[in-house]
C-alpha positions as CSV (number, residue, x, y, z in Angstrom):
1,X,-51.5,-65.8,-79.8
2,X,-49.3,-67.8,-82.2
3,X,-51.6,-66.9,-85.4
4,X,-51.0,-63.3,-84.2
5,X,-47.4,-63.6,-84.1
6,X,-47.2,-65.1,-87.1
7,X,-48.9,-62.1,-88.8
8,X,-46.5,-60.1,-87.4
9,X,-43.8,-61.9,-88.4
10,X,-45.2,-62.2,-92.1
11,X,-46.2,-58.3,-92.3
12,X,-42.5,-57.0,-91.0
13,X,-41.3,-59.5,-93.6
14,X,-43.2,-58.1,-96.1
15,X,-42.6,-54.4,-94.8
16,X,-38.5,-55.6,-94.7
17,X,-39.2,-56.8,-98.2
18,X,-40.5,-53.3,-99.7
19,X,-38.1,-51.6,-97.8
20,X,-34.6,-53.2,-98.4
21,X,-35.8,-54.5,-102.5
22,X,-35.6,-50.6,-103.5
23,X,-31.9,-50.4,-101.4
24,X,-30.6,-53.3,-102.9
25,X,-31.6,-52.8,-106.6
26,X,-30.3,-49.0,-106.2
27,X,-27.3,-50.5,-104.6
28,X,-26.9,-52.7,-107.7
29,X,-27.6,-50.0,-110.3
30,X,-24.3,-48.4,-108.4
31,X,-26.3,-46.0,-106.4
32,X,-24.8,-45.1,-102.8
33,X,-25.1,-42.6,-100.1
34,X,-22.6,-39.9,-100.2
35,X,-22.1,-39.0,-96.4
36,X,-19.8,-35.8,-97.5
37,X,-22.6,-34.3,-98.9
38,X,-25.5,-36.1,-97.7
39,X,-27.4,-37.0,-100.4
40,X,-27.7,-40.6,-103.0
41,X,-25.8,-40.4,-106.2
42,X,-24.8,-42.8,-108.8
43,X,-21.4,-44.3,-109.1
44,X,-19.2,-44.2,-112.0
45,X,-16.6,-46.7,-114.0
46,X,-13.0,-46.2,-115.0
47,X,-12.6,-48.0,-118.1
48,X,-8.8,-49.1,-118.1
49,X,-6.2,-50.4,-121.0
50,X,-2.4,-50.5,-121.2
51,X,0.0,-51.7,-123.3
52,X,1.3,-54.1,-122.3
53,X,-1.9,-56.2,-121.0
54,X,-2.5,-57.5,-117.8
55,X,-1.0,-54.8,-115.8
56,X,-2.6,-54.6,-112.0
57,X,-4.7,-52.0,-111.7
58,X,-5.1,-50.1,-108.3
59,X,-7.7,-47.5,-107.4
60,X,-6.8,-44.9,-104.3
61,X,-4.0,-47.3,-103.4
62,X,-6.9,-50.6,-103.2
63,X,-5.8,-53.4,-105.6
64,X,-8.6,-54.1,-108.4
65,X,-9.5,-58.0,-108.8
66,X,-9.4,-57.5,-112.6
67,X,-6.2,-56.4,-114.9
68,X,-6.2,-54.7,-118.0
69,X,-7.7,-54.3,-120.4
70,X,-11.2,-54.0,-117.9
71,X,-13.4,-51.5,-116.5
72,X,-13.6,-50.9,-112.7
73,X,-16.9,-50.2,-111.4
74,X,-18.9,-48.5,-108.5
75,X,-16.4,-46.1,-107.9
76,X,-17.4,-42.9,-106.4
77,X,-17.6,-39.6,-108.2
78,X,-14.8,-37.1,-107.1
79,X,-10.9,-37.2,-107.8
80,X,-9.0,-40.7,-107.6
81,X,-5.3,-41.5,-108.0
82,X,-5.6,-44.4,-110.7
83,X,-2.3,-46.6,-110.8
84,X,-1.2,-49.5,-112.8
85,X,1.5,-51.5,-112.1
86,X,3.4,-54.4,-114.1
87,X,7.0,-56.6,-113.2
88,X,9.8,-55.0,-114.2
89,X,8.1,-51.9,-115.8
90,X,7.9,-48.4,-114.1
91,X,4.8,-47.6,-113.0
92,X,1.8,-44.9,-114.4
93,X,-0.2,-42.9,-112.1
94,X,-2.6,-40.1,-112.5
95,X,-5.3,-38.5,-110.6
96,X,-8.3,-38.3,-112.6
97,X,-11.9,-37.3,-111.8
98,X,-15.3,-39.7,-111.7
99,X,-18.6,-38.5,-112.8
100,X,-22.1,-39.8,-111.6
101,X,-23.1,-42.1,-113.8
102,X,-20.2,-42.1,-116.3
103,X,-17.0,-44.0,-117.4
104,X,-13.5,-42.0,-117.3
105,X,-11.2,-43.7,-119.8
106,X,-8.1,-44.1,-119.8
107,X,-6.8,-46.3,-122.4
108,X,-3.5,-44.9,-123.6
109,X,-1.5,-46.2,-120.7
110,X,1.8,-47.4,-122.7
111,X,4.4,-48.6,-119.5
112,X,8.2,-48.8,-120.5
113,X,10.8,-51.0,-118.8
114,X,12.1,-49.6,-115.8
115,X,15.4,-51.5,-117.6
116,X,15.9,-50.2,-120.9
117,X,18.5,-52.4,-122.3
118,X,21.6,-50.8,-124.3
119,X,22.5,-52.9,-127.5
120,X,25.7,-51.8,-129.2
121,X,25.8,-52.0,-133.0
122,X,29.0,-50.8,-134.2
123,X,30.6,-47.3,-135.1
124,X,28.4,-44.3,-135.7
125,X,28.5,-41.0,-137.8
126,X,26.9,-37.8,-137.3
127,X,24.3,-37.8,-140.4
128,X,21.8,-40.7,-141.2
129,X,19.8,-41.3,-144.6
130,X,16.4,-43.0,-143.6
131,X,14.5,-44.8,-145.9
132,X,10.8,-44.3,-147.2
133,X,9.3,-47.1,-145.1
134,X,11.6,-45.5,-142.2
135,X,12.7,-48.8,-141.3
136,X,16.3,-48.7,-142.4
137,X,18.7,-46.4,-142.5
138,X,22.2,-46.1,-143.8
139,X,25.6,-44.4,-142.8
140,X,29.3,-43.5,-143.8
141,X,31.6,-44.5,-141.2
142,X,34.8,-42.5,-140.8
143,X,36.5,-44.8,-143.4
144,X,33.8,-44.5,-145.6
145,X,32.3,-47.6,-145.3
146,X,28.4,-47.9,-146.1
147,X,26.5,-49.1,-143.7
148,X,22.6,-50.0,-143.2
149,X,20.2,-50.7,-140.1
150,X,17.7,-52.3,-140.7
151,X,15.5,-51.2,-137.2
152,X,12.5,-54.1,-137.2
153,X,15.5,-56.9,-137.5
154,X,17.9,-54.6,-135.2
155,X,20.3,-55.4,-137.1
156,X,23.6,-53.7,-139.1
157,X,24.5,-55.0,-142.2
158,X,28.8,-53.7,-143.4
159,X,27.6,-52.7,-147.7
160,X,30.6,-51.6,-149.2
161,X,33.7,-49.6,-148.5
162,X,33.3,-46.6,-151.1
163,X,36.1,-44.1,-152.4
164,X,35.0,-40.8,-150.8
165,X,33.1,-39.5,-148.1
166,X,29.8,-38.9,-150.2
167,X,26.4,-37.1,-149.4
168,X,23.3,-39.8,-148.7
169,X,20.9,-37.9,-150.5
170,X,18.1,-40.0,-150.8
171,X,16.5,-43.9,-151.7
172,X,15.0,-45.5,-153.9
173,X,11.1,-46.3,-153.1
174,X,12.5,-50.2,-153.8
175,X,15.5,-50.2,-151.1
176,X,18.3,-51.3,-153.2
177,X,19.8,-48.3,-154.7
178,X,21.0,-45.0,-152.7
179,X,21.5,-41.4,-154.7
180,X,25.1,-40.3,-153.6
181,X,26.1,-36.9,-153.9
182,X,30.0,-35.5,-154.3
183,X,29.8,-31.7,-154.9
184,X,27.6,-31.2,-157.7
185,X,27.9,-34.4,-159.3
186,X,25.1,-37.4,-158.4
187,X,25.9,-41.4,-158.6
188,X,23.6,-44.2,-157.5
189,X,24.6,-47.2,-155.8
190,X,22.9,-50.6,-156.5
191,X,23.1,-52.3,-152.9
192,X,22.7,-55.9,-154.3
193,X,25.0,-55.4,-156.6
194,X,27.6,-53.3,-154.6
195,X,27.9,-51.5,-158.3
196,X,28.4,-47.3,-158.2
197,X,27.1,-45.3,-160.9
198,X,28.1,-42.2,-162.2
199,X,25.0,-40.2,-163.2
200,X,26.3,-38.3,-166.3
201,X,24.6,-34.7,-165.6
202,X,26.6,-31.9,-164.4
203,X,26.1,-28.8,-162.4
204,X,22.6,-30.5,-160.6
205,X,21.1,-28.4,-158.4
206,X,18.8,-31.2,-156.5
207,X,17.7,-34.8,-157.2
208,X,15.7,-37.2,-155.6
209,X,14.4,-40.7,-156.7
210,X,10.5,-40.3,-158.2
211,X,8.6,-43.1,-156.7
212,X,9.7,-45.7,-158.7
213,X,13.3,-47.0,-159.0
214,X,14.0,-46.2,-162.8
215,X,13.7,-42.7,-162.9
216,X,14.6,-39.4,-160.7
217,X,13.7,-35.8,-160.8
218,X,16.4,-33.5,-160.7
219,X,16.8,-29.4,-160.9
220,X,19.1,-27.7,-163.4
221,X,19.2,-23.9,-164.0
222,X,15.7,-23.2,-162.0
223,X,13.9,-26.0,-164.6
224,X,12.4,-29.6,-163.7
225,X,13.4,-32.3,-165.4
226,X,13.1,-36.2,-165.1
227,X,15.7,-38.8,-165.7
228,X,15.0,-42.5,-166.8
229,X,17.7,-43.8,-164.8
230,X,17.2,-47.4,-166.5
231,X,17.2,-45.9,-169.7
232,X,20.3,-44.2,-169.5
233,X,22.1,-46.6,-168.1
234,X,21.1,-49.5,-171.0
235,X,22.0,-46.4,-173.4
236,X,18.2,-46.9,-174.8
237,X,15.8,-44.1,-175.2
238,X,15.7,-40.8,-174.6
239,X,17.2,-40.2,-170.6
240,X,16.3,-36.8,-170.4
241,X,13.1,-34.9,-169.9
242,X,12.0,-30.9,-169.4
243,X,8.9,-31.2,-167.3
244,X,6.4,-28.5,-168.7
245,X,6.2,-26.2,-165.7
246,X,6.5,-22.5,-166.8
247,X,8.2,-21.1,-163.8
248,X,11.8,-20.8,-162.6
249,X,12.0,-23.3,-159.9
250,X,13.6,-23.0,-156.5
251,X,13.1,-26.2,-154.8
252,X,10.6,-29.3,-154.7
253,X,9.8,-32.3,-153.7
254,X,7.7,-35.6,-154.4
255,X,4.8,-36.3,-151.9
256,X,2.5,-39.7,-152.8
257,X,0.7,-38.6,-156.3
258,X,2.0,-34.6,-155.6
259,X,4.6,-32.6,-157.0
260,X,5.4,-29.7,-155.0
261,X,7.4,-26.6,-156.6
262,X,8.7,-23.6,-154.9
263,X,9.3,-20.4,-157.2
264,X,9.8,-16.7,-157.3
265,X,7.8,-14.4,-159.7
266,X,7.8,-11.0,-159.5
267,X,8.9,-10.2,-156.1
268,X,6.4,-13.1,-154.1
269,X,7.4,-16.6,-153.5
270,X,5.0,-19.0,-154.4
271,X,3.8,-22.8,-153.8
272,X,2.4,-25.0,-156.5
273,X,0.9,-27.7,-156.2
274,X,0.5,-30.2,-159.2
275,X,-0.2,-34.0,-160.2
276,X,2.9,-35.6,-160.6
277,X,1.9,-37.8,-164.0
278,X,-0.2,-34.9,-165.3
279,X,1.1,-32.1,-164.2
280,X,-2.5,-30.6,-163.8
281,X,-2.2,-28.0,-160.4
282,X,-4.3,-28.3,-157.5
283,X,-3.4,-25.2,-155.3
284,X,-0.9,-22.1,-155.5
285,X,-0.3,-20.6,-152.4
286,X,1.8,-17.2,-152.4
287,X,3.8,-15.0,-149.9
288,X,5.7,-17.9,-148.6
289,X,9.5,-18.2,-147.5
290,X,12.0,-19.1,-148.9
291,X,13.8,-21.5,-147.5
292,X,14.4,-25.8,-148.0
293,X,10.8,-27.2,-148.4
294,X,10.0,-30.2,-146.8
295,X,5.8,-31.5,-147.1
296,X,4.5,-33.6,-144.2
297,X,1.3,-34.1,-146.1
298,X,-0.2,-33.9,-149.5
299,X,-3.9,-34.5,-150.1
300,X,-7.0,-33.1,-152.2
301,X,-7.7,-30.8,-149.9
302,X,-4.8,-30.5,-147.6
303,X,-1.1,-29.3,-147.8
304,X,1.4,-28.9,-144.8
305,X,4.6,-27.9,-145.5
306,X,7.6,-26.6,-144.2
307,X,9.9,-23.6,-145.4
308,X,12.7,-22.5,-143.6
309,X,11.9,-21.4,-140.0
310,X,7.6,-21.2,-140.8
311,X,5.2,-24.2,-141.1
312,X,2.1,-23.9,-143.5
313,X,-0.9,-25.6,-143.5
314,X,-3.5,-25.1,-146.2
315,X,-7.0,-26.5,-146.7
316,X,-8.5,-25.4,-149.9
317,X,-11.5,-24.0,-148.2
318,X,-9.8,-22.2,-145.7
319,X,-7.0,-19.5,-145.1
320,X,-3.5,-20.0,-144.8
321,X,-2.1,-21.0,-141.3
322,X,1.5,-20.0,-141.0
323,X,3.3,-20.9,-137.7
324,X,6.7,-20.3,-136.6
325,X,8.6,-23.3,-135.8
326,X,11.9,-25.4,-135.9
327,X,10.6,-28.9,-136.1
328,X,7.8,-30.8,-137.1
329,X,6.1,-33.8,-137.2
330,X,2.4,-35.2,-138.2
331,X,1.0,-37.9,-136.6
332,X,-2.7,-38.2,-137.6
333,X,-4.5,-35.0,-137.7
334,X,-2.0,-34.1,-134.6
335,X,1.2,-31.9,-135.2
336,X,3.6,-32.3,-132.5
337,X,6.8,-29.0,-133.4
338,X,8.7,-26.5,-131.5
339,X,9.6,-23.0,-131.8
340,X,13.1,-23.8,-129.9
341,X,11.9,-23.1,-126.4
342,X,8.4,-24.2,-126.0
343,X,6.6,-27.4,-127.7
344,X,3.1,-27.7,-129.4
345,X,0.4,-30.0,-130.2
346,X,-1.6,-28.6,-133.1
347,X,-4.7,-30.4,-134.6
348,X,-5.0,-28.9,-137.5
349,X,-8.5,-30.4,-138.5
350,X,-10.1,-28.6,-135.6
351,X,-8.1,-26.0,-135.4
352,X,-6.9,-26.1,-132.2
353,X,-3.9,-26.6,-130.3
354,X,-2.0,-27.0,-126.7
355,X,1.1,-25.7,-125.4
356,X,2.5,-29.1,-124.2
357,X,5.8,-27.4,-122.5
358,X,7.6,-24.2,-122.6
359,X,11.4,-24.5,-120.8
360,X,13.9,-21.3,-121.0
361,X,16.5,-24.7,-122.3
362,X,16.4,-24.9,-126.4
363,X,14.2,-27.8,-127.5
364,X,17.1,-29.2,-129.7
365,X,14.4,-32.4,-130.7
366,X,11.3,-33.5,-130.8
367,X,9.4,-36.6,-132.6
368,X,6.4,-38.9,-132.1
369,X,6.4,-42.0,-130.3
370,X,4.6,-44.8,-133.2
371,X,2.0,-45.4,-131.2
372,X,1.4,-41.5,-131.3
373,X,0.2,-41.2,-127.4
374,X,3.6,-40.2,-126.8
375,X,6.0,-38.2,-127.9
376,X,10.2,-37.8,-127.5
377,X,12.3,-34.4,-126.7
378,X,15.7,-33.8,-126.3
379,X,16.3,-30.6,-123.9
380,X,19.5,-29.4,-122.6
381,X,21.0,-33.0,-123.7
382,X,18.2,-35.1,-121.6
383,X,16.3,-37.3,-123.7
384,X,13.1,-37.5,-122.3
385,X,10.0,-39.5,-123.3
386,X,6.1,-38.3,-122.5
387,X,3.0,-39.1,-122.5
388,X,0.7,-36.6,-124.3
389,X,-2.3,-36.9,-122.2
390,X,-2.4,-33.8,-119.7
391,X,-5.1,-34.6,-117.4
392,X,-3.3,-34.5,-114.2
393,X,0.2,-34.9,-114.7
394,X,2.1,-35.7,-117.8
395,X,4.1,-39.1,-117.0
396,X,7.6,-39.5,-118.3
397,X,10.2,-42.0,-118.8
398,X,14.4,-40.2,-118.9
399,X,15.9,-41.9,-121.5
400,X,19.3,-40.5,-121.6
401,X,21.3,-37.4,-120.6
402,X,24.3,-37.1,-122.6
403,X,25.9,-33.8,-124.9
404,X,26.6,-36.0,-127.7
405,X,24.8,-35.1,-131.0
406,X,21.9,-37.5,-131.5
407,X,20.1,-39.3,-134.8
408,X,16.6,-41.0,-133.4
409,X,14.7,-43.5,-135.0
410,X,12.1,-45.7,-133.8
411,X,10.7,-49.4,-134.8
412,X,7.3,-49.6,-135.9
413,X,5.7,-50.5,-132.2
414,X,7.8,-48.5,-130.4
415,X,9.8,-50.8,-128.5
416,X,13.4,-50.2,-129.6
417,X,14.6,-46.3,-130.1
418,X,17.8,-46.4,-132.2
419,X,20.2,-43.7,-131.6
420,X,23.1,-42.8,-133.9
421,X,25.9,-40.3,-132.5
422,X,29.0,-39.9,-134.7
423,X,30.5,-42.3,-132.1
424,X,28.4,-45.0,-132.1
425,X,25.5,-47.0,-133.3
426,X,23.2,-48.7,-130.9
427,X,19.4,-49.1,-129.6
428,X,17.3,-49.1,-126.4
429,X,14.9,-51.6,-125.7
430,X,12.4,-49.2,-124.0
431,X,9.1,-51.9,-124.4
């Protein structure tokens, strides 16, 4: 009797055995039973990161053990409200669907203080001249005093009182000279050296610095020419060049290695573009506006410009893509602009893109967040700051709401916005 019960017990162990190994394994490969729709399917994985780390991660209101950066497994497939959570930020919450068998990332989670700190930095104006790293930029005052922030110090540093309330036109690629503009007439002033320059050529059209600080291009009459700055000013050398460019010239503009001409013949407006040192051209692109051009990029193959109220983009193997807009900005591949009522993602690699927003309110702004997962707008005077992934809902962060006008600027990682109004001068820490 006992050798038989102890075959029994041996055989439903063994049976148990064959029976649960198969349940357990599947259960560890993230296999369960789905009692919704009666049948086994796999689990899936959110994969989670945020900036900043170790944020608490909580999945259909149920705390996760881990924080982020980490992947939370065995989760079911079907929609989940995925919220992270960190002291003294506000919160990011979005519903996003789970697969069988697959990972749903979402790794583009940027929280912002729920405090966002006001720092006062003096007296503002109602234009600003950034600089070519875009990490400075200067202003008159109403008395005519130059100032400079520099945004990664957040700091304001009093230059000079000057004699008149001059155009900021442009810097030098170096930082330490500015091209001021009084009417027609162009002077340079040497920040070190608190030293202003006359630059003895009348009747200039346009000028900007070449990318270098000893010379600067400059328009005269519909012709190109160049000016050794250095040269003229130790009274050495020949100051003054014609550029060889057989066209009558309506605007330009310097971009990397690129020089970028905007002329009229016979009835058509035209784009050239040519090698700055060489003056060999790339492209020409015709039937353009006219209108003050402005290049966001300048490559072999590509060329995005603005002119006027239109935005062109131009790969050499492709046709023309013009777009009406008001602003625009590149970020990437990624164009983030607006028409004035509704605002646009373009990718203009893949030729695509996706209406972000559309509000009956004019879009008086719109710019990139640095870390380019974000982006800012300013719409019927409310500042607003959002996030550009649209599964679910878009989250955003109101920044301000105020009529004043409004200069934005950003530090490199994002974490102060500077904002210049013609009354003041001052930042939020938004990171």
């Amino acid at each position: 009797m006992e050798k038989t019960l102890r075959k029994i017990t041996v055989s439903a162990f063994f049976i148990l055995f064959f029976i649960l190994a198969p349940l357990l394994t599947a259960y560890s490969l993230g296999y369960r039973y789905d009692f919704s729709n009666g049948n086994i399917q796999k689990n899936g994985a959110f994969y989670v990161k945020s900036y900043p780390r170790g944020a608490e991660i909580f999945v259909d209101n149920e705390k996760n053990k881990s924080k982020t950066p980490t992947q939370v497994i065995n989760v079911l497939p079907g929609e989940h409200e995925l919220t992270i959570t960190k002291d003294t930020y506000a919160s990011w919450t979005k519903n996003l669907d789970i697969y069988s068998g697959e990972t749903t990332f979402a790794e583009d989670i940027v929280l912002f203080l729920e405090d966002r700190t006001k720092t006062t930095l003096g007296s503002g104006s109602d234009k600003l001249l950034l600089n070519k790293n875009k990490d400075k930029y200067a202003f008159l005052d109403i008395n005519q005093q130059l100032l400079i922030t520099d945004v990664e110090q957040a700091k304001i540093f009093e230059i000079e009182t000057l004699d008149r309330d001059y155009e900021l036109m442009d810097w030098s690629s170096d930082n330490q000279q500015i091209l001021l503009r009084d009417g027609s007439k162009y002077f340079s002033f040497n920040i070190d050296q608190k030293k202003l320059n006359a630059i003895p050529i009348p009747d200039v059209d346009k000028m900007i610095w070449e990318n270098n600080s000893d010379s600067l291009l400059y328009l005269k009459n519909n012709k190109l020419y160049r000016h050794h700055h250095k040269a003229a000013w130790n009274s050495s050398g020949q100051a003054d060049e014609l550029l060889d460019i057989q066209h009558y010239i309506n605007d330009f503009t310097i971009k990397d290695k690129w020089l970028i001409i905007q002329y009229t013949f016979d009835k058509n407006n035209f784009i050239q573009q040519l090698d700055k040192n060489t003056l060999e051209i790339k492209q020409v692109i015709n039937n353009v506006n006219l209108g003050k051009l402005d290049v966001l990029l300048a490559e072999d193959n590509y060329l995005i410009f603005t002119l006027g109220s239109k935005l062109y983009i131009k790969n050499i193997f492709r046709d023309l893509i013009v777009i009406p807009i008001t602003i625009a900005h590149l970020y990437g591949e990624k164009l983030l602009m607006t028409n004035g009522h509704e605002i646009i993602i373009f990718n203009y690699e893949e030729d695509w893109q996706d209406l972000i927003d559309r509000s009956s309110n004019i879009v008086a702004d719109v710019f990139w967040h640095p870390n380019g997962s974000y982006f800012v707008s300013e719409i019927n005077d409310n500042t607003t700051l959002t996030e550009l992934d649209g599964r679910d809902k878009r989250n955003n962060i109101e920044l301000l709401n105020n009529p004043r006008k409004k200069n934005y600027v950003f530090d490199k990682k994002g974490e102060r916005l500077f904002i210049l109004t013609p009354e003041e001068n001052y930042y939020l820490t938004i990171q």
